[in-house]
C-alpha positions as CSV (number, residue, x, y, z in Angstrom):
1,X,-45.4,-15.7,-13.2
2,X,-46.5,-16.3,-16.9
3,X,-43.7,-18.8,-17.0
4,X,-41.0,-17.0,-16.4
5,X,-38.3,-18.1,-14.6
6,X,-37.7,-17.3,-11.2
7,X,-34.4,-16.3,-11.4
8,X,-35.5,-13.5,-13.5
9,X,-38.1,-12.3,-11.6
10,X,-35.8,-12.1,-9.3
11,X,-33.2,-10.1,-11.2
12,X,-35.6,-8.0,-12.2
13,X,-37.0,-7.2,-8.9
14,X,-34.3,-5.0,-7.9
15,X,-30.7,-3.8,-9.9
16,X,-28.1,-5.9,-8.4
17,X,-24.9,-4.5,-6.1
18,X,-21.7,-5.2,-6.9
19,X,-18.1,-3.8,-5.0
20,X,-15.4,-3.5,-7.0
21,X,-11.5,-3.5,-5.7
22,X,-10.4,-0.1,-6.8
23,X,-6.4,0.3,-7.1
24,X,-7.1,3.3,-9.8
25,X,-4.9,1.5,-12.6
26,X,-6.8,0.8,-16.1
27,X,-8.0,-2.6,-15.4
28,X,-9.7,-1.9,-12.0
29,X,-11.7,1.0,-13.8
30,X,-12.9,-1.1,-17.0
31,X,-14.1,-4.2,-14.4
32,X,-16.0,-1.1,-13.0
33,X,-16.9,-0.2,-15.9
34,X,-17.7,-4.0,-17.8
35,X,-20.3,-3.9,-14.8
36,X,-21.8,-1.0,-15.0
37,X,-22.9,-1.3,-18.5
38,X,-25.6,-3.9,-18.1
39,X,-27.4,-1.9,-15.3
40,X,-25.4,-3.2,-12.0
41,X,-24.7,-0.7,-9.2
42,X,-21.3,-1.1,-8.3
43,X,-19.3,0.7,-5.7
44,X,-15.4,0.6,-5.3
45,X,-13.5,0.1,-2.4
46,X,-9.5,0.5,-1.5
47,X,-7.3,-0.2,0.8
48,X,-4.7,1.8,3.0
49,X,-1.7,1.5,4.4
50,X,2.0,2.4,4.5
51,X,2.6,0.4,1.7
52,X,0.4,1.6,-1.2
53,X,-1.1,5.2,-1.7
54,X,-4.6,5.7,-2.6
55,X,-4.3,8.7,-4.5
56,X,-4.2,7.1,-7.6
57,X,-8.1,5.4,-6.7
58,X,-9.7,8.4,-5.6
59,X,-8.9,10.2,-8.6
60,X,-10.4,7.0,-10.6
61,X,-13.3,7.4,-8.4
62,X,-14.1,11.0,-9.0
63,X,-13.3,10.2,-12.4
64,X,-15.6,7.2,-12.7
65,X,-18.2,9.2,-10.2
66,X,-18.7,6.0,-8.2
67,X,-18.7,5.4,-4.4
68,X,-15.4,4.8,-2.8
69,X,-15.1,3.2,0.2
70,X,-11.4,3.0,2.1
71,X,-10.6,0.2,4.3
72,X,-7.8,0.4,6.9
73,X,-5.1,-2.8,6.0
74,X,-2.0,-1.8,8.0
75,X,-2.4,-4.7,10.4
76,X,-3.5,-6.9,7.3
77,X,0.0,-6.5,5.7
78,X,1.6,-6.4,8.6
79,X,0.7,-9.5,9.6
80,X,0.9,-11.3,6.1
81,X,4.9,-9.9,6.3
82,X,5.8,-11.6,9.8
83,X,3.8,-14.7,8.4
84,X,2.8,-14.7,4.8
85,X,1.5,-18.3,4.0
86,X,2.1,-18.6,0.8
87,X,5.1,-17.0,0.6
88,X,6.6,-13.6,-0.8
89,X,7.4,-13.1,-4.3
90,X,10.6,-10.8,-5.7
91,X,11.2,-9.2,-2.1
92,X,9.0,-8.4,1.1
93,X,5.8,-9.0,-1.3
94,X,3.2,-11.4,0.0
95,X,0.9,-10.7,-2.9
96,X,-1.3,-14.2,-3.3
97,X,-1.9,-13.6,0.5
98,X,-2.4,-10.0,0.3
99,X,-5.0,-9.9,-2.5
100,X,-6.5,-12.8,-0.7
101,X,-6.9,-10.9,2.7
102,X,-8.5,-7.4,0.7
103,X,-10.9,-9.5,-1.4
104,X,-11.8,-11.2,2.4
105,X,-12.2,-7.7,3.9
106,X,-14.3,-6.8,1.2
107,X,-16.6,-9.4,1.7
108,X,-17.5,-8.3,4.8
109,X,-18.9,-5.4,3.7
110,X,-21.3,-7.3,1.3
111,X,-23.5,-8.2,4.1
112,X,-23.3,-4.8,6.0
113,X,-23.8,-2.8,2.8
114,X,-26.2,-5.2,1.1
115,X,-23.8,-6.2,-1.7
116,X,-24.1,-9.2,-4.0
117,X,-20.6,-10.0,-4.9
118,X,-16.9,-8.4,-4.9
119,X,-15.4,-7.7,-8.1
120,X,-12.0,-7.6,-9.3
121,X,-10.1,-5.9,-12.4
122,X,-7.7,-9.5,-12.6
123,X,-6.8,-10.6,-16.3
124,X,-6.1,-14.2,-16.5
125,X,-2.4,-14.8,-17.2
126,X,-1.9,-11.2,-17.3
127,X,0.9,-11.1,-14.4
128,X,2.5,-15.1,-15.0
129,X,3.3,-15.5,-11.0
130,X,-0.2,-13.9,-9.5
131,X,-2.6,-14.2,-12.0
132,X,-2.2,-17.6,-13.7
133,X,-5.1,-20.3,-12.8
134,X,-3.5,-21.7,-10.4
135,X,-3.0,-18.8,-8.5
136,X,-6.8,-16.7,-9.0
137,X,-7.8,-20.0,-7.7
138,X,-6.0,-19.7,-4.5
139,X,-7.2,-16.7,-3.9
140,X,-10.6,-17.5,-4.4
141,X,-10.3,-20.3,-1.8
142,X,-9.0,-18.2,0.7
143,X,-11.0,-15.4,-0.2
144,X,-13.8,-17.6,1.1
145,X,-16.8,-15.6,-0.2
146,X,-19.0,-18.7,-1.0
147,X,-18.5,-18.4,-5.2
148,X,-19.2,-14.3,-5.0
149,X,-16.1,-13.4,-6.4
150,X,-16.4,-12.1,-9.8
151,X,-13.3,-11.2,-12.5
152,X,-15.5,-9.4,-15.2
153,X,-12.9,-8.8,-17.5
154,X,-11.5,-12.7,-17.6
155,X,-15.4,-14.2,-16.5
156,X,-15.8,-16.1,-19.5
157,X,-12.5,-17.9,-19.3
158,X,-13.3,-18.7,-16.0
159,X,-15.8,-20.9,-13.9
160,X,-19.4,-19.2,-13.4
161,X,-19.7,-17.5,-10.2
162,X,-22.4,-17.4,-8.0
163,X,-24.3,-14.1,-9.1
164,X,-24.2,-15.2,-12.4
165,X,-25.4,-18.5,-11.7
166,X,-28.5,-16.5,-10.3
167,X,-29.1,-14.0,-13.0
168,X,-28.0,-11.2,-10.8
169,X,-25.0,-10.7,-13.7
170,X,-25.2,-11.2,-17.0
171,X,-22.3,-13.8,-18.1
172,X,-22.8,-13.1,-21.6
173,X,-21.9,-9.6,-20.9
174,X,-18.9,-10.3,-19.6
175,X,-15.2,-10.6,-21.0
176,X,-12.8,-13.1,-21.9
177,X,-9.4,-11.0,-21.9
178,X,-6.0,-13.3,-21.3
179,X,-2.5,-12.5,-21.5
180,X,0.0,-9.7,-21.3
181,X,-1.3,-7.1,-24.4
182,X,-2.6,-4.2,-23.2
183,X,-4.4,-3.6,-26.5
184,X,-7.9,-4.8,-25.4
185,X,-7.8,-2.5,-22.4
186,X,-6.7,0.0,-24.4
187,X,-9.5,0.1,-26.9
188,X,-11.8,-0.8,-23.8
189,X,-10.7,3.1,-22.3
190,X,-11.4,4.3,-25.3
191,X,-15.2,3.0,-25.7
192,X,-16.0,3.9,-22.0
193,X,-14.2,7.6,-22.3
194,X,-11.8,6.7,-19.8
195,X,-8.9,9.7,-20.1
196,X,-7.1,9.0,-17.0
197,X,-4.8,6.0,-15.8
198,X,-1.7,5.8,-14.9
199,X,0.4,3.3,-16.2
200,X,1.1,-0.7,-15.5
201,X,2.7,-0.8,-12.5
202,X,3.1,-2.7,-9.5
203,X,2.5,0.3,-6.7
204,X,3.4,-1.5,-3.6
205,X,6.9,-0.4,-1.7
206,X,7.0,-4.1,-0.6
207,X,8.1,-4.9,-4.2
208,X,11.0,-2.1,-4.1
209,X,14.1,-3.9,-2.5
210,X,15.1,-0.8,-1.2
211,X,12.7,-0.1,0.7
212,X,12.2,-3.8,1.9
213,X,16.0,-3.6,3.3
214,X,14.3,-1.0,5.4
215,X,11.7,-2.9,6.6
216,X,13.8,-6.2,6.9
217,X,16.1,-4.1,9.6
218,X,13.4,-2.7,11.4
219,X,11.6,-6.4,11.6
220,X,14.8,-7.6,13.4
221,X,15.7,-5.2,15.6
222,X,12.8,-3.2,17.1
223,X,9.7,-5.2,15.4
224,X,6.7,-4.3,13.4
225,X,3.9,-3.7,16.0
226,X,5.0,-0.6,15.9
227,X,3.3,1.4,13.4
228,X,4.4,4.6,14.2
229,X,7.6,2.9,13.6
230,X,6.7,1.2,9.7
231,X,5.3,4.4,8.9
232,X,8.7,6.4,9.8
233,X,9.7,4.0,7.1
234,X,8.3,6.4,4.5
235,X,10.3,9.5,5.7
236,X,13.8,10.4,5.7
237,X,17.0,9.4,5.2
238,X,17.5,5.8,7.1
239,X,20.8,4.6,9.8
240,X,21.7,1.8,11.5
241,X,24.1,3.6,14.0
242,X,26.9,1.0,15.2
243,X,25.8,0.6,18.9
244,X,22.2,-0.2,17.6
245,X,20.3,2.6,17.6
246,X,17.8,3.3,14.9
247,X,19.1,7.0,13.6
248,X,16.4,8.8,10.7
249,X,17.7,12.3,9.0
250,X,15.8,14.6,7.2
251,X,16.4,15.5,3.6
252,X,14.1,18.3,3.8
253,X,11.8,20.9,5.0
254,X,8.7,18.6,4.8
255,X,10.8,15.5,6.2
256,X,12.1,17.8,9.4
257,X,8.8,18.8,10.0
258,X,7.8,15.2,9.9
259,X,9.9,14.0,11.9
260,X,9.2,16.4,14.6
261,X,5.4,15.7,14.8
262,X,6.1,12.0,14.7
263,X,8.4,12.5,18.2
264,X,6.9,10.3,21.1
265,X,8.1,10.4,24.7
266,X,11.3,8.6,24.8
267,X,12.5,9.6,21.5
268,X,15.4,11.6,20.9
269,X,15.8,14.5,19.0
270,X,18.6,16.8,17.4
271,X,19.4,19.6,14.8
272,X,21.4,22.3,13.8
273,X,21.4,25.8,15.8
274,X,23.9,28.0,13.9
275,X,23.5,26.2,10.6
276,X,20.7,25.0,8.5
277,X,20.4,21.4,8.8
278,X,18.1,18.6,9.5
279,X,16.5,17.3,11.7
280,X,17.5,14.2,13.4
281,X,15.3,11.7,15.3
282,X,16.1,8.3,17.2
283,X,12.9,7.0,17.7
284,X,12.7,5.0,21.1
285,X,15.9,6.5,22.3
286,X,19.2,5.8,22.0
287,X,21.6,2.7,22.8
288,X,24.4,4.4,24.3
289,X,26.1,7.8,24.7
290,X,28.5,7.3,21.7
291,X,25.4,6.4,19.8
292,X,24.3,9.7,21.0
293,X,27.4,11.7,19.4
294,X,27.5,9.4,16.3
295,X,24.0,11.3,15.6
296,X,25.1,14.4,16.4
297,X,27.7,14.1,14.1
298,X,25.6,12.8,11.2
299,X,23.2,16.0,12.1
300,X,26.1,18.1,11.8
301,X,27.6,16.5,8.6
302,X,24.6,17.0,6.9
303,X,24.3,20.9,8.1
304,X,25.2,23.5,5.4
305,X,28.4,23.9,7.6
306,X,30.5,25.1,4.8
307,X,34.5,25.9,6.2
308,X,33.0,25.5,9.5
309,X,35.2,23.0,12.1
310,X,32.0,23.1,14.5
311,X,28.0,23.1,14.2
312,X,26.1,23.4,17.2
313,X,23.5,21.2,17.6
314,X,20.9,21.3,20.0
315,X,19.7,17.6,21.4
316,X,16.3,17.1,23.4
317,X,16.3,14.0,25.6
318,X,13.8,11.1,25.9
319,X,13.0,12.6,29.5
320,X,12.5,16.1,28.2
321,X,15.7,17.4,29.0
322,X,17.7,19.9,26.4
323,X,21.5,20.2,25.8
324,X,23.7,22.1,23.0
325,X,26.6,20.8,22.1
326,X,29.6,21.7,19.7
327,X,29.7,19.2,16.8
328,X,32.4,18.3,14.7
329,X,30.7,17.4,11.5
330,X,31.2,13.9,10.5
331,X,32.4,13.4,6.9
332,X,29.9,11.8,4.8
333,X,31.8,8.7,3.5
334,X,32.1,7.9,6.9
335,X,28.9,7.2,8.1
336,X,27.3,6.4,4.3
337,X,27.9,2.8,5.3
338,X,25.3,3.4,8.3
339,X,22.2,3.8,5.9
340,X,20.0,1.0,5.4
């Protein structure tokens, strides 16, 4: 067509489709952003599980006003934890694996949605174990997207990618950020108006060791296929009772009330009568009868018993079956050792 390439014609034949990982930090919004600014329509999607809130990307959505699509990735994890094949990092974090598997799931919907390529907010060398070039290019591999993978705010340090190989992107519109300063990104917000981020941090509970020695216990003893179970994780105060038995406490209103939606047939549960208190569940049961009275007893200890030598507590079966019993409270210190 008068000489013009076809690549060209082609790029100007329609506005090309990005998707853009969307975690709602700074860098995810200015790859959004980057994109955006030379005519690309680009939509944002996140993923959810037990492990990492959303919240923080649908406020960057609304804020950005740009589609946000949210994935289900509770079995993705899950499975990366029993078996991560690249290993995990500081604790229970698979994270080569994990960003990997999301940029993989996104590419799945480029064909159903009609995208061109998935986009990330990555800075080359800006984390030193997950984003050196080493390790953006083992994602990329096992990403498998054919070259579609785009990393608009490191692109021109970086190999060119398949859309902009075809003229759907622009390269020379892209960015060249490296390293650890956050000064770049900084001035970046400022250009594109962006008033809201929160600030550098990791946001997965599988980096918290805490946590993980919660999820470590419930790995060996009743498993993660569970995730009733891996979601429990989240609420409550955490026991390892002595004859086995998983034991979870409330520390509040909203944990009680948690914990007594979350009951399932063949769970156990307990709390105070003549006291407030928490509630207390043993998800799949219990091991044994003293297990039993050892959970009544933290139920009781953590009552506002005050002078009192007994609590009542009331206990509902895993067959349905109700009992009250009287409860010496157990002394704290006794059965701190318990929590996981």
């Amino acid at each position: 067509m008068n000489g013009v390439p076809d690549q060209v014609v082609r790029s100007a034949a329609r506005c090309g489709r990005g998707l853009c990982l969307l975690s709602g930090g700074l860098d995810s919004q200015l790859a959004v952003c980057v994109l955006r600014e030379q005519g690309l329509h680009v939509e944002a999607v996140v993923f959810e599980s037990p492990f990492f809130k959303i919240e923080a990307a649908k406020r960057a959505a609304d804020q950005l006003k740009v589609v946000l699509h949210v994935v289900s990735f509770t079995e993705d994890i899950l499975s990366l934890v029993k078996h991560p094949p690249h290993g995990f990092g500081g604790a229970l974090n698979p994270c080569i694996d994990c960003h990997a598997r999301m940029i993989r799931r996104a590419g799945e919907l480029i064909g159903e949605k009609g995208f061109d390529f998935v986009a990330t907010g990555e800075v080359l060398n800006q984390r030193p174990m997950s984003q050196n070039r080493h390790s953006l290019g083992i994602v990329e591999k096992d990403a498998a997207l054919g070259g579609r993978l785009l990393r608009p705010l490191s692109a021109l340090l970086l190999e060119p990618t398949m859309p902009e190989q075809e003229g759907v992107v622009d390269r020379a519109r892209l960015l060249g950020l490296n390293g650890r300063s956050r000064k770049p990104q900084m001035e970046l917000a400022t250009k594109y108006g962006l008033r809201e981020y929160p600030s550098p941090a990791g946001g997965c509970l599988l980096t918290e060791k805490g946590f993980c020695r919660k999820l470590a216990d419930l790995q060996g003893h009743e498993g993660l296929d569970d995730e009733r179970l891996v979601r429990l994780l989240l609420c409550g105060r955490h026991f390892r009772l002595p004859g086995g038995t998983k034991c979870l406490a409330g520390r509040d209103a909203r944990d009680n009330a948690a914990l007594v939606q979350a009951r399932r047939e063949g769970d156990v549960l307990l709390h105070t009568v003549n006291v407030p208190g928490p509630t207390v569940l043993l998800p799949k049961g219990v091991a044994g009868e003293t297990d039993l009275a050892l959970a009544a007893g933290v139920c009781a200890g953590y009552g506002d018993h005050g002078d009192r030598k007994e609590v009542n507590v009331r206990i509902l079966r895993g067959d349905g079956s109700k009992e009250e019993r009287a409860v010496v409270p157990l002394p704290k210190e006794q059965f701190s050792g318990w929590m996981l």
